[in-house]
C-alpha positions, -999 to 999 in steps of 0.1 A, spaced: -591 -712 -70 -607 -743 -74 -623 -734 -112 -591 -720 -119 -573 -757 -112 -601 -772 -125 -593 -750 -160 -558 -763 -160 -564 -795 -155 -591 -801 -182 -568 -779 -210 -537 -801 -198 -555 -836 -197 -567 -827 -236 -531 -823 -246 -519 -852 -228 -547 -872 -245 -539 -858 -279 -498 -868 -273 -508 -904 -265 -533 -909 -288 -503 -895 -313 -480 -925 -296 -504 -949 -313 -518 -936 -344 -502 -907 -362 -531 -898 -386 -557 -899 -354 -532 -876 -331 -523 -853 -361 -563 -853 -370 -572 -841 -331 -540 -818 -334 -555 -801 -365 -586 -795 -350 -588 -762 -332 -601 -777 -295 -575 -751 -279 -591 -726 -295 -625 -738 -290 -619 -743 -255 -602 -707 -251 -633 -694 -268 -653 -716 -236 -634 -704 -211 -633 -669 -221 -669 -669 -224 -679 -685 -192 -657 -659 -176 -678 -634 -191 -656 -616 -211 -669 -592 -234 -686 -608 -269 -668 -584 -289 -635 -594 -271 -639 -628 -278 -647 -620 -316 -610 -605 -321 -595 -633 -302 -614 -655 -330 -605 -636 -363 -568 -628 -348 -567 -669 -341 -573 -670 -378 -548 -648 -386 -518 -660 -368 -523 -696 -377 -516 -687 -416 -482 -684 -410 -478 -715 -390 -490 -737 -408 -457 -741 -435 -437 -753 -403 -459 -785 -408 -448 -791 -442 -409 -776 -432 -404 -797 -400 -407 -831 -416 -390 -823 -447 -359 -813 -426 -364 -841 -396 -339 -869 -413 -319 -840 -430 -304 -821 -401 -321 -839 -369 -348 -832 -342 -338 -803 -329 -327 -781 -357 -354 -791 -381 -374 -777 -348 -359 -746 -341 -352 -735 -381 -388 -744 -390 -403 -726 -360 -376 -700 -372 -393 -699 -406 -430 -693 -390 -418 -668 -373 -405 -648 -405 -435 -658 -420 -454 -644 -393 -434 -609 -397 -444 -615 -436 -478 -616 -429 -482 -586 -405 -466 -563 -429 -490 -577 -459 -519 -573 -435 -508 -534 -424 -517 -527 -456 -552 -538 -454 -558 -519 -419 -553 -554 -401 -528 -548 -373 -512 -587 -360 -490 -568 -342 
């Protein structure tokens, strides 16, 4: 219980850091954002809980996978922000990523890749 709380605490105290690091410099918070520490630490944790090496390989390439399709929200979100507001630009550009992610599984079936 204890590494369990312990593992919550230390992946919720990085994104807590990130968010107020973001509150004073946007190119610093967006830099930390872009790196793939959540991954990285996934990849720890699933490790130290000895998981299978082959089981953390396809949580790796799938990782690399399903961020292709996200990352146009980044360049949809702020270009709708002052158009239509917070909220909508949030929910139509995680909208788009998610067609995009549909997109990109059908693409990938045809190479014997399964995202889904």
């Amino acid at each position: 219980m204890a590494y369990l709380l312990f593992k919550y605490l230390t992946t919720a105290a990085l994104i807590v850091a990130i968010s107020e690091v973001a509150k004073r410099s946007d190119k610093l918070g967006a830099l930390l954002t872009a790196l793939p520490l959540i991954s990285v630490l996934t990849l720890i944790w699933l490790y130290v809980e000895k998981q299978p090496l082959d089981k953390i390989g396809d949580y790796s390439s799938n990782t690399f996978w399903y961020v292709l399709p996200t990352l146009p929200l980044f360049l949809i979100f702020p270009f709708l922000l002052e158009r239509i507001g917070f909220w909508l630009a949030l929910m139509a550009s995680s909208g788009a990523t998610m067609i995009l992610f549909f997109l990109l599984a059908l693409v990938m079936r045809r190479f014997n890749i399964g995202l889904m």
